[in-house]
BAKOL-393105 format. One record per residue (C-alpha): x, y, z; residue number from 1. Coordinates in pm, 1 decimal, padded with zeros to 6 digits, m for minus. Last residue first. Layout:
BEGIN
REC          X          Y          Z   resi
REC          X          Y          Z    NUM
...
This chain:
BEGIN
REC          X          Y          Z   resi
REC    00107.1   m02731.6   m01431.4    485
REC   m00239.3   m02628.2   m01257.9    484
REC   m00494.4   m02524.9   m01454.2    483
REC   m00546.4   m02196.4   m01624.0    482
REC   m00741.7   m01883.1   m01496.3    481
REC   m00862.8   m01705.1   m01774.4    480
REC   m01295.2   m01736.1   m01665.5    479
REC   m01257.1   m01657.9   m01322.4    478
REC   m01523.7   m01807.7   m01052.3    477
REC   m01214.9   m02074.3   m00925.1    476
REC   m01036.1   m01728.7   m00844.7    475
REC   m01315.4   m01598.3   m00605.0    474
REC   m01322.7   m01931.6   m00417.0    473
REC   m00964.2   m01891.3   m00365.8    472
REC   m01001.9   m01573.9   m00212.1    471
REC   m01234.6   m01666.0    00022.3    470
REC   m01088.0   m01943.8    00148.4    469
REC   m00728.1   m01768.9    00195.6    468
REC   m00856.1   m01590.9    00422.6    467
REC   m01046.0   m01831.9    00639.5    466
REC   m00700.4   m02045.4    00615.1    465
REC   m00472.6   m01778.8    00737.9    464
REC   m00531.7   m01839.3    01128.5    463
REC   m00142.1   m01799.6    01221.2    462
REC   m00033.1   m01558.2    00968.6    461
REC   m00397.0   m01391.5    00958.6    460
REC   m00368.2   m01324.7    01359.5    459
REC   m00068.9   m01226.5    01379.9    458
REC   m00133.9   m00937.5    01089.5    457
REC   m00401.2   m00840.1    01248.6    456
REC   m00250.6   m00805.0    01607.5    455
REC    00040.5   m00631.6    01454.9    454
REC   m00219.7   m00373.0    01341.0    453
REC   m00356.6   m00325.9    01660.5    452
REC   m00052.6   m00300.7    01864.6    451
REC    00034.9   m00012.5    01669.4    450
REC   m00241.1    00148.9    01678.1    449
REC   m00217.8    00120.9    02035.2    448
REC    00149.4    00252.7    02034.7    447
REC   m00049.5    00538.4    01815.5    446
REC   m00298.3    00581.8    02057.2    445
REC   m00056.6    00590.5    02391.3    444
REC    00254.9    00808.0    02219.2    443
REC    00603.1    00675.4    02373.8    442
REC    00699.5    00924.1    02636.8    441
REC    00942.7    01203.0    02621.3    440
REC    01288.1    01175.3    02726.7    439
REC    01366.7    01411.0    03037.9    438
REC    01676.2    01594.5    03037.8    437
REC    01793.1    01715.4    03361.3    436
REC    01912.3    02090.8    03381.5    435
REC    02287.3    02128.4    03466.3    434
REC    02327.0    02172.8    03873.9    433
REC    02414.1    02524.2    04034.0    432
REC    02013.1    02612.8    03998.9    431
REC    01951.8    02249.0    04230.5    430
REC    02172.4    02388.5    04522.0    429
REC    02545.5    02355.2    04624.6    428
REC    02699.2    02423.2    04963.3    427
REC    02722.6    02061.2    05061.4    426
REC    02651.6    01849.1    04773.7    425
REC    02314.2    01739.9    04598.3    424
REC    02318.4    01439.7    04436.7    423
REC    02336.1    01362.7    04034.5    422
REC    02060.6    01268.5    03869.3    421
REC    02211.2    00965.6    03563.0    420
REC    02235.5    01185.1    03216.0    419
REC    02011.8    00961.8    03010.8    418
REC    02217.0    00821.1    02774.6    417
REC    02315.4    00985.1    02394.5    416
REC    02412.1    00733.8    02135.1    415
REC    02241.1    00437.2    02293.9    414
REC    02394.5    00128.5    02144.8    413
REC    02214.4   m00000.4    01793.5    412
REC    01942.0   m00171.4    01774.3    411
REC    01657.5    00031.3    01589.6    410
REC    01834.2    00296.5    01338.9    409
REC    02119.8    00177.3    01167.6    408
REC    02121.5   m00249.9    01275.9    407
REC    01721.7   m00258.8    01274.1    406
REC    01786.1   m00081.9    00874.2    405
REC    02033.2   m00330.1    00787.1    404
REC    01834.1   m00642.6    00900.6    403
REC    01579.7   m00476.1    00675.6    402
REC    01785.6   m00511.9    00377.1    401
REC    01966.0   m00834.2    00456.9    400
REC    01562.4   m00975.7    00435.3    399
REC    01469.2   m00829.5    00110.4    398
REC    01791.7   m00983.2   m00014.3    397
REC    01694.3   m01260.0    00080.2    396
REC    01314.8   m01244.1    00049.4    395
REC    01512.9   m01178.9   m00369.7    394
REC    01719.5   m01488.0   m00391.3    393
REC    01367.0   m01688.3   m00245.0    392
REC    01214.8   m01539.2   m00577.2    391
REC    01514.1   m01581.7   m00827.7    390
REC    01572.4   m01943.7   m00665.1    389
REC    01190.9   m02023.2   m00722.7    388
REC    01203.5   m01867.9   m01073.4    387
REC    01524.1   m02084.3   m01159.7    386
REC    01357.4   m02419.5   m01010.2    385
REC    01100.8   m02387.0   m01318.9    384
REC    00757.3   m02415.6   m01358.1    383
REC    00589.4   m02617.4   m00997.0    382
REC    00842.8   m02418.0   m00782.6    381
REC    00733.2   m02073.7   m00924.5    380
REC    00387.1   m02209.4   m00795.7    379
REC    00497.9   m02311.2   m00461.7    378
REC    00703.7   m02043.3   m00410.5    377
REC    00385.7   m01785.2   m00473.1    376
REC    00193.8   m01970.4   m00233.4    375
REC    00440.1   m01986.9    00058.9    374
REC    00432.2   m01605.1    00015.0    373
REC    00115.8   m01544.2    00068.3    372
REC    00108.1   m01773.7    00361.1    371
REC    00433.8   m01573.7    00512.5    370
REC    00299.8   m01225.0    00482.5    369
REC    00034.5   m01208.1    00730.7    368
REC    00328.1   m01304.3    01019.0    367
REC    00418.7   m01632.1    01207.3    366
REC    00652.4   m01638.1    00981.4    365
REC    00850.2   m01438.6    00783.3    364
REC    00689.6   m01283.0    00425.5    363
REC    00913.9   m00989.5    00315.7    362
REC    00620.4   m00740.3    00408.9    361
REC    00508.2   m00966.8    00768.8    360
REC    00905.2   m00906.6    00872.7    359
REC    00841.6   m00510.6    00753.0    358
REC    00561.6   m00464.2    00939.9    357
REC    00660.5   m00630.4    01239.7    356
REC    01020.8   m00500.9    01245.1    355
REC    00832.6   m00129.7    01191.4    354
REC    00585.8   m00238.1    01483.1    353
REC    00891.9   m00373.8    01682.4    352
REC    01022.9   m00022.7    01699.7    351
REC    00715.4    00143.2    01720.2    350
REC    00593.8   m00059.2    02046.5    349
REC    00979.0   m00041.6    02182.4    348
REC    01018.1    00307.6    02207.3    347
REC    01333.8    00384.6    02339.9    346
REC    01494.4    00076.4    02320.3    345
REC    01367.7   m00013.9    01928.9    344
REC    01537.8    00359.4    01887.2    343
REC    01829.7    00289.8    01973.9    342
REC    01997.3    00425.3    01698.2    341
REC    01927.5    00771.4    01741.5    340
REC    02187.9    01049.9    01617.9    339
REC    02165.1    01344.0    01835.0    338
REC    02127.5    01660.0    01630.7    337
REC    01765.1    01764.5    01754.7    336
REC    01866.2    01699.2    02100.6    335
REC    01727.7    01443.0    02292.8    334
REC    01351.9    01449.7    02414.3    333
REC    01192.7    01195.3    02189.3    332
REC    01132.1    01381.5    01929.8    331
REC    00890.9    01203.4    01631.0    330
REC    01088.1    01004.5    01358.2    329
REC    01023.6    00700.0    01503.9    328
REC    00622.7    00730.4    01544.5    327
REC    00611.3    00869.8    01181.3    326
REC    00803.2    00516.0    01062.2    325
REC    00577.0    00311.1    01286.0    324
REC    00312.8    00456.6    01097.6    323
REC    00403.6    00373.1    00802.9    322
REC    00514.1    00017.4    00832.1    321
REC    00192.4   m00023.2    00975.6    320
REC    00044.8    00118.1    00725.4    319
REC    00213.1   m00093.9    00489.7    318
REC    00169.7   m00424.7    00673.5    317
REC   m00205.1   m00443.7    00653.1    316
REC   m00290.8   m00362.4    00310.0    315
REC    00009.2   m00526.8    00197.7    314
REC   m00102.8   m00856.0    00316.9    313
REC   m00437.2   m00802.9    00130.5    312
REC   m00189.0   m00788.2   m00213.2    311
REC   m00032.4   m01058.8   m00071.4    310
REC   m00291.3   m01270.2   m00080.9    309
REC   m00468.7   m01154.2   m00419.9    308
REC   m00115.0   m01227.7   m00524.4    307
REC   m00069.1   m01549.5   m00367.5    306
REC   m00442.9   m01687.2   m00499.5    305
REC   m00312.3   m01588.8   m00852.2    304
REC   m00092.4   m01776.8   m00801.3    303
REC   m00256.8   m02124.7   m00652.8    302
REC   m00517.6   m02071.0   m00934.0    301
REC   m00296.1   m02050.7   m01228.2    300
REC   m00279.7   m01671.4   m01418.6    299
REC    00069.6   m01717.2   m01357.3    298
REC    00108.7   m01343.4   m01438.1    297
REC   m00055.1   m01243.9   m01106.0    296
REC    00210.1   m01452.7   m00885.5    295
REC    00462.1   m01267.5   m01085.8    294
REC    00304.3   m00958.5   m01069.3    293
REC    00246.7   m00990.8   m00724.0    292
REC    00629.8   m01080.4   m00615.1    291
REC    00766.2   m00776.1   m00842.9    290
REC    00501.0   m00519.9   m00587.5    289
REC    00664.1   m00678.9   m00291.4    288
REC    01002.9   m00550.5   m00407.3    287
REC    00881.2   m00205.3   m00457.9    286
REC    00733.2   m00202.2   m00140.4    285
REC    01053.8   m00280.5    00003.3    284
REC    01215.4   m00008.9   m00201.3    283
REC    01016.1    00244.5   m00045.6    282
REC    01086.7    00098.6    00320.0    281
REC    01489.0    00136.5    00171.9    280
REC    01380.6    00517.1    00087.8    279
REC    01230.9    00590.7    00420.5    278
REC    01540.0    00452.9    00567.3    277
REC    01811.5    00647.5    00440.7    276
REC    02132.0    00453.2    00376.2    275
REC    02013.7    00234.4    00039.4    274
REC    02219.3   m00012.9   m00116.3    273
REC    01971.6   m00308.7    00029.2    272
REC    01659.0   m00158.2   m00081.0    271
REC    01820.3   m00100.0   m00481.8    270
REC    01933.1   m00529.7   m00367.9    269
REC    01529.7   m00582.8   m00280.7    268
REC    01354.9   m00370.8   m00558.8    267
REC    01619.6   m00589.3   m00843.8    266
REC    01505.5   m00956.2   m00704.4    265
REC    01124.2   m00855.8   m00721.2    264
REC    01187.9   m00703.7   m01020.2    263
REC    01383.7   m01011.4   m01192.3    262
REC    01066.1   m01229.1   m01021.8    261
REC    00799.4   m01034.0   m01177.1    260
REC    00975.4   m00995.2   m01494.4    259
REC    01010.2   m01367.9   m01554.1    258
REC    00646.2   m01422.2   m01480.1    257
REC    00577.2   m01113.7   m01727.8    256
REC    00788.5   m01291.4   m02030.4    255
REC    00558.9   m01648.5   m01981.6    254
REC    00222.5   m01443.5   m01988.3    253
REC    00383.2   m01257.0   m02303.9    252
REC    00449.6   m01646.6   m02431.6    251
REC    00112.1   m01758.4   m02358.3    250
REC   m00066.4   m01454.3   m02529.3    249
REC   m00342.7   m01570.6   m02701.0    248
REC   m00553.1   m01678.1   m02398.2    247
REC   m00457.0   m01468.8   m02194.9    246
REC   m00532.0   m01114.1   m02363.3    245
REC   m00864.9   m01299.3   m02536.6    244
REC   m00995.0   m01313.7   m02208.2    243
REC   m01145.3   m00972.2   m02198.8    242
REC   m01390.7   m00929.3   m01965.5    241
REC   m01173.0   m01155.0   m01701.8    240
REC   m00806.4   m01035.3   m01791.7    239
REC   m00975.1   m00687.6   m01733.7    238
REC   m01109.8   m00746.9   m01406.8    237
REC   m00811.9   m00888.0   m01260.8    236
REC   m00621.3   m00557.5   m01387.5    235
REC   m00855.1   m00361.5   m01231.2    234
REC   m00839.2   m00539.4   m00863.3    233
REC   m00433.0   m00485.4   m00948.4    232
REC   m00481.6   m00098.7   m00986.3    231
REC   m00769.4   m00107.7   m00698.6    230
REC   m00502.0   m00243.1   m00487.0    229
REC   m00235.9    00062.1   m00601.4    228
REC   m00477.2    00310.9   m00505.2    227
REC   m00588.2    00168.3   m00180.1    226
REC   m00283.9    00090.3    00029.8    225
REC    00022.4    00219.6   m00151.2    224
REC   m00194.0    00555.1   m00192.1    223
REC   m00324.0    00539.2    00204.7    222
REC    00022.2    00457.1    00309.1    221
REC    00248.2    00715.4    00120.3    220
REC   m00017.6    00944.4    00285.7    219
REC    00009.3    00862.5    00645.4    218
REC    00409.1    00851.0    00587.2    217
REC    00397.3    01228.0    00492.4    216
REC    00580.4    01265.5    00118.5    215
REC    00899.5    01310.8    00086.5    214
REC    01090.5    00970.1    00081.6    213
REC    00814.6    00774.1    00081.8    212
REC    00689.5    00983.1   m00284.9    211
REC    01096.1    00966.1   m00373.2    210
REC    01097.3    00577.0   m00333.6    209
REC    00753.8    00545.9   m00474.9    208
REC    00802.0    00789.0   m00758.3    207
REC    01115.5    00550.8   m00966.9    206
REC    00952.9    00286.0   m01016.5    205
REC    00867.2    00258.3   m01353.0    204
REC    01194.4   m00018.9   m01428.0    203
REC    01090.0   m00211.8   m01185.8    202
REC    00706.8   m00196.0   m01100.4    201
REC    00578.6    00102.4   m00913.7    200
REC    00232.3   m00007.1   m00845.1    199
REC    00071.7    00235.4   m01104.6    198
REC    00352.0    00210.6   m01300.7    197
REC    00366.6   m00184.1   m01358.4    196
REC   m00036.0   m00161.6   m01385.9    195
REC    00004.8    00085.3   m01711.1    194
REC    00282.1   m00074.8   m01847.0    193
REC    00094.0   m00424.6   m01846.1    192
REC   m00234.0   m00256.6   m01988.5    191
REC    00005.3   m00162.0   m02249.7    190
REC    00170.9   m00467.4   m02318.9    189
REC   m00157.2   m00678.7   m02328.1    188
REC   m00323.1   m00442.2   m02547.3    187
REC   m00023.1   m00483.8   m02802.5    186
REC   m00019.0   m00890.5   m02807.9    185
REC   m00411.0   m00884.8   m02807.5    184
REC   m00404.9   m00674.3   m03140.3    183
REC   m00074.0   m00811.5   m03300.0    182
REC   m00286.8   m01174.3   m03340.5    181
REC   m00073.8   m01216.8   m03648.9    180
REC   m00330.3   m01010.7   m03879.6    179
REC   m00629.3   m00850.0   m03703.4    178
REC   m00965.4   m01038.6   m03844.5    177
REC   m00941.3   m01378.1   m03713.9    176
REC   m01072.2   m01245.5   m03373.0    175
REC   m01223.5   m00876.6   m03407.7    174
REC   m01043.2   m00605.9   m03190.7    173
REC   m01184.4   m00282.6   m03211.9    172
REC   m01285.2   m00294.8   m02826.1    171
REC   m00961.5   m00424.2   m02732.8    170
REC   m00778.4   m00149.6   m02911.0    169
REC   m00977.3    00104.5   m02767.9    168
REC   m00895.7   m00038.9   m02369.6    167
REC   m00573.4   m00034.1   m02476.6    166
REC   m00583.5    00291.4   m02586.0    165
REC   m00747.7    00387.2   m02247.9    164
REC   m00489.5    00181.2   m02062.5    163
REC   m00212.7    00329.1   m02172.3    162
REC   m00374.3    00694.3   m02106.0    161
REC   m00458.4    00627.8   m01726.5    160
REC   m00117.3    00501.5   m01707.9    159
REC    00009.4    00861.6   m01840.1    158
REC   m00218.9    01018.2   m01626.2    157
REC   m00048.4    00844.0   m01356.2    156
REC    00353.9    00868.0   m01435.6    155
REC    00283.0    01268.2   m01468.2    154
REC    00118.9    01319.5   m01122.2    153
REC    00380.7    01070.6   m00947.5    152
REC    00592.2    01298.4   m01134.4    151
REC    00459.6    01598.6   m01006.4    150
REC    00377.5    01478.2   m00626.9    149
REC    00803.8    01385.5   m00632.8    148
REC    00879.2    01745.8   m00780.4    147
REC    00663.0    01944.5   m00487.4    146
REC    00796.3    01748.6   m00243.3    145
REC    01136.5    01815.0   m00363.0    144
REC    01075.6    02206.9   m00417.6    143
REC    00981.5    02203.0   m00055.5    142
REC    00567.3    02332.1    00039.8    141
REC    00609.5    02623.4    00218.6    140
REC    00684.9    02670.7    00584.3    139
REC    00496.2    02842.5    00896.3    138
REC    00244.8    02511.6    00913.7    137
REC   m00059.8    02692.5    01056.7    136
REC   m00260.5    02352.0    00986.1    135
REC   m00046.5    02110.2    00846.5    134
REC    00090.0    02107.0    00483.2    133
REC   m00012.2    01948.1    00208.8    132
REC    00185.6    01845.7   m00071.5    131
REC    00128.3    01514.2   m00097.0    130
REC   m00236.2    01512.6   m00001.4    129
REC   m00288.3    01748.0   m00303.5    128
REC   m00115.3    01519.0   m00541.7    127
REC   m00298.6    01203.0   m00444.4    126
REC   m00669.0    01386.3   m00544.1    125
REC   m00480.8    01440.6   m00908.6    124
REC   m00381.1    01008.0   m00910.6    123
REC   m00741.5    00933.9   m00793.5    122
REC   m00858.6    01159.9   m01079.5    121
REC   m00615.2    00927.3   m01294.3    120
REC   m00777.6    00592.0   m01167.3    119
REC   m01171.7    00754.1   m01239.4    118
REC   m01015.3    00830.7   m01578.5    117
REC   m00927.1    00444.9   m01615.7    116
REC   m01215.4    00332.7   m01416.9    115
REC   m01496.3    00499.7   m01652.7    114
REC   m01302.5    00332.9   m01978.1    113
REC   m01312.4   m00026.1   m01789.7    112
REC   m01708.5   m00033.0   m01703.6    111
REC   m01734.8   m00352.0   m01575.8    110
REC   m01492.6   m00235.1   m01292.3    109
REC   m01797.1    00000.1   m01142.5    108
REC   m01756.5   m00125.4   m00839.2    107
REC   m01423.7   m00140.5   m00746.3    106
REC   m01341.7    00216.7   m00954.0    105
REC   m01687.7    00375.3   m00736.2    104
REC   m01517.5    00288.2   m00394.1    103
REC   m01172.4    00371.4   m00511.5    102
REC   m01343.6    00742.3   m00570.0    101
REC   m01526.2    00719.8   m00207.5    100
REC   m01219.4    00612.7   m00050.5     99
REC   m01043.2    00854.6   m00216.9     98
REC   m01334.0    01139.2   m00089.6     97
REC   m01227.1    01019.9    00239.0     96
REC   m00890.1    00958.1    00234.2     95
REC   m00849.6    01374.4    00060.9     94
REC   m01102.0    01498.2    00371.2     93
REC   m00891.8    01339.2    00662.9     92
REC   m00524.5    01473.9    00562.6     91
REC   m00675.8    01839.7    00440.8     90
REC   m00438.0    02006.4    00695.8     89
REC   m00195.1    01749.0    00676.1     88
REC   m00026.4    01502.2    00938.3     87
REC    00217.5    01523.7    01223.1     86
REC    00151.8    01222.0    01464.2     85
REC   m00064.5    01234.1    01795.6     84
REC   m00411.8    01234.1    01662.6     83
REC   m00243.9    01110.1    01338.2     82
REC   m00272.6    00788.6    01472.3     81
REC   m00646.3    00775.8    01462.7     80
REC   m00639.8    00840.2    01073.7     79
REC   m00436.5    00549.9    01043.3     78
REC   m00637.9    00306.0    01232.5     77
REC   m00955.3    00441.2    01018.5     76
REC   m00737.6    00408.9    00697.0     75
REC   m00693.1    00104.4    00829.2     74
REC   m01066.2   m00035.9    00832.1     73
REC   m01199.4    00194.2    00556.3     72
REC   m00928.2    00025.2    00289.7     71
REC   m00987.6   m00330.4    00446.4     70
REC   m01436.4   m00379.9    00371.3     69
REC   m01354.0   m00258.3    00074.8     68
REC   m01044.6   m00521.6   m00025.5     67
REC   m01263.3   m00778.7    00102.4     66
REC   m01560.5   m00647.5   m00098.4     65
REC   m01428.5   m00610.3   m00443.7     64
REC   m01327.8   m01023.0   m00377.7     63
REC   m01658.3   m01114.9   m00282.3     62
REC   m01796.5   m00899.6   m00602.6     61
REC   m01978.2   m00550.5   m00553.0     60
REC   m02161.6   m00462.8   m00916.5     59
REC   m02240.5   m00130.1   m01124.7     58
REC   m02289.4   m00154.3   m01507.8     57
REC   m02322.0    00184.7   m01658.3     56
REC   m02602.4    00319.0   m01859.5     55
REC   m02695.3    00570.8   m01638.5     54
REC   m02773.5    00325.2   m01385.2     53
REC   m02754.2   m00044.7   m01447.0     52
REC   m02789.5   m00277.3   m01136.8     51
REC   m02557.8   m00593.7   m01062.9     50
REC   m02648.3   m00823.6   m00768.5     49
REC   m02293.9   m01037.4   m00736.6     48
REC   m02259.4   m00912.3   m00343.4     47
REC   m02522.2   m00794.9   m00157.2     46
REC   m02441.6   m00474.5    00116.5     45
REC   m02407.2   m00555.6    00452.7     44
REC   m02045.0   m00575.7    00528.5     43
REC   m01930.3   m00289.4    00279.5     42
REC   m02209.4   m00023.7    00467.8     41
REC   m02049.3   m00157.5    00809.0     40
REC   m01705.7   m00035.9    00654.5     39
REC   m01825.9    00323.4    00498.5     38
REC   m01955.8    00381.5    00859.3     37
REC   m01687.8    00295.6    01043.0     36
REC   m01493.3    00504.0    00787.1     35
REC   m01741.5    00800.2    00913.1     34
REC   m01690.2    00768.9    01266.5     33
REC   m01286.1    00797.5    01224.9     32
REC   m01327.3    01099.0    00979.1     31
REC   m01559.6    01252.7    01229.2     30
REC   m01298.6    01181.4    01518.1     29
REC   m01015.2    01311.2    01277.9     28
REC   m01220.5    01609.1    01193.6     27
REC   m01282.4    01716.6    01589.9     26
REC   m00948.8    01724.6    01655.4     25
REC   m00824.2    01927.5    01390.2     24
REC   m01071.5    02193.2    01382.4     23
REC   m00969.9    02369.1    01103.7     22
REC   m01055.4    02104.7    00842.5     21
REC   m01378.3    02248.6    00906.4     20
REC   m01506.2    02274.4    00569.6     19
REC   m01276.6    01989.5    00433.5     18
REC   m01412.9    01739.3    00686.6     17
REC   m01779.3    01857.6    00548.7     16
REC   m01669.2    01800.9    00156.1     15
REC   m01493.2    01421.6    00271.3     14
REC   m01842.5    01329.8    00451.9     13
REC   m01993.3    01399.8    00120.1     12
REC   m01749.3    01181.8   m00054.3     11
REC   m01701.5    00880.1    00220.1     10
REC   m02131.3    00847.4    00143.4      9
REC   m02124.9    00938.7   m00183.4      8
REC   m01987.2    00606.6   m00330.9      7
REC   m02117.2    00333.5   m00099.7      6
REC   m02453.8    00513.1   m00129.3      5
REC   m02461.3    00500.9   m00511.3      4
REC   m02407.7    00107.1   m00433.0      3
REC   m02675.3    00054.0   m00217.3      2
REC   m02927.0    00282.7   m00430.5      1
């Protein structure tokens, strides 16, 4: 009954948010209470005691659990922000009831055929969040929002449908049967495509920019954050019940390492030529995405330990990318028109938050990021200097990008000072004077949100080894992994 609760627990509180989903105030503190919840349920529940019910497999492993026990945690940060940051109507219900569906795909990822649909219904509950609107919003949905949450639609069910025929395939396959091994060979491309568009893999990329782009920051977060985790959790899964796919495909193993680092390298110059800075953040992500496949295609302990790494990096430093983004992009008392490139001056917690977040994304120390990424190096290091150049070539890049983006928007010289209060003279009074401009505060509980996710990641870059212990026990429990070259 644990694991049934784990699932309807985030769901039913979703249905009630959505009931009074007027009372804006009120739903973000039930929302918070409620991912408290769904987190102290993750910490206490067994792990490795699976049940059968209905005829499905259901089981919590160490690793499902660290990535459950994060997705309530930040979504809980996030969904406090949005007490002073522009959000959806039905912002609060939709991370719920996805918590509760990314709940069910972690543990029910014995079951491969139930996760893929469960994956695409994720993808239809992602849709409505894009295009919501906030409460009384006078506007309609734009005809761009409404495109990007349409292909991001499209691009899912059709990786829900890759994977189902490869799932088919796999099922049908019969070892020294199929001629020329074609079976594993063709499963392993198309659970491949599927992953590489579910995390927005070079070349299926192309919704993250445009969902960052147009989408509400909170929501580009939670579906970086917990969808496209429980896409690389899956994959994991399915190189474990099905070790055929690495065992008889060295040389497609060999060809995805390779594409890792090329789209790693490609998502950081595409973030480099960009001007707008919600689509250079988007092309961060996409960079960071390259790096996990590559450390995921290893399928070697010490990479596969960088990818689970840096996929738990990502939980962290995406939302706080995020929401430093909706912090900057609030008024701040100058005219609507005024161009702001001071911005790191104005408000210096969500200035140095999107720094932070984006420092701890391309892997700088003291930051989350950096372990991960020392492991990843280290294993392209051990098989070819080439990948190690492509991968430090791409932080690089990664690197000029944001530099780019503190030089536009954070650093630059105040385009419109403070106009200084000028004194009263002799036969004047205050109605003769121009009206003083007062720039608004920065917000207390998202600065503190702020504060607290930099804290995190801090704390993991300089502390990672308890981390990193638990992931790497998880990976010497898998069957595929391969030894050390």
């Amino acid at each position: 009954m644990s694991y049934v609760l784990l699932i309807t627990f985030p769901l039913a509180l979703g249905a009630s948010c959505f009931l009074i989903r007027k009372e804006t105030q009120l739903v973000i503190g039930l929302s918070v209470a409620a991912l408290i919840v769904q987190l102290a349920l993750v910490l206490v529940m067994p792990v490795d005691q699976p049940v059968r019910l209905l005829g499905l497999t259901l089981n919590l492993d160490p690793l499902g659990r660290l990535f459950l026990a994060g997705f309530p945690a930040v979504t809980a940060l996030m969904a406090l922000a949005t007490r002073r940051l522009p959000h959806g109507e039905h912002f609060a219900s939709i991370a719920l009831i996805i918590i509760g569906v990314a709940s069910a795909i972690v543990v029910l990822l014995q079951e491969p055929f139930v996760v893929a649909l469960l994956l695409v219904s994720a993808g239809l509950l992602s849709v409505l969040a894009i295009v919501d609107l906030p409460t009384g919003a006078p506007t309609l949905v734009e005809p761009r929002v409404i495109a990007s949450a349409l292909k991001y639609l499209v691009l899912m069910a059709f990786a829900g449908a890759l994977a189902y025929m490869g799932f088919v395939l796999i099922n049908v396959y019969r070892p020294g049967i199929s001629p020329d091994q074609t079976t594993p060979r063709l499963v392993l491309a198309l659970i491949v495509v599927a992953f590489g568009i579910r995390i927005a893999l070079v070349p299926f990329h192309s919704w993250l920019p445009d969902l960052v782009e147009d989408a509400s920051p909170m929501v580009s977060a939670l579906i970086i954050v917990v969808l496209n985790t429980t896409g690389l959790l899956f994959l994991i899964s399915v190189f474990q019940f099905f070790p055929a796919l690495v065992a008889e495909n060295e040389r497609g193993l060999q060809l995805l390492t390779w594409s890792g680092a090329l789209a790693a390298l490609i998502g950081a110059f595409l973030a480099l030529l960009q001007d707008c800075p919600r689509r250079t953040i988007g092309y961060l992500v996409v960079y960071n995405a390259g790096m996990i496949l590559f450390g995921l295609a290893t399928t070697t302990s010490i990479g596969l330990a960088g990818a689970v790494f840096e996929a738990f990096n990502q939980t962290l430093a995406v939302p706080l990318l995020m929401v430093s983004l909706a912090l900057l992009e609030q008024p701040d008392g100058r005219p609507p028109k005024a161009i702001r490139r001071d911005m790191l001056w104005r408000w210096p917690v969500a200035g140095s938050g999107l720094l932070g977040s984006g420092a701890a994304l391309i892997g700088l120390p003291p930051l989350s990021g950096f372990a991960s990424k020392m492991l990843l190096y280290e294993v392209a290091a051990r098989d070819s200097a080439l990948l190690l150049l492509l991968l430090i070539g791409a932080t690089a890049l990664a690197l000029l990008a944001l530099a780019r983006l503190a030089r536009d928007w954070l650093i630059g010289a105040p385009e419109d000072q403070p106009v200084p209060e000028t004194p009263l003279v002799l036969g004047t009074t205050e109605l003769d004077l121009p009206p003083q401009r007062h720039l608004a505060p920065e917000p207390f509980i998202a600065a503190l949100v702020v504060l607290a996710f930099l804290g995190g990641s801090l704390a993991i870059g300089l502390y990672p080894q308890p981390l990193f212990e638990t992931i790497a026990d998880v990976i010497r429990g898998l069957t595929f992994v391969r030894g050390e070259g």
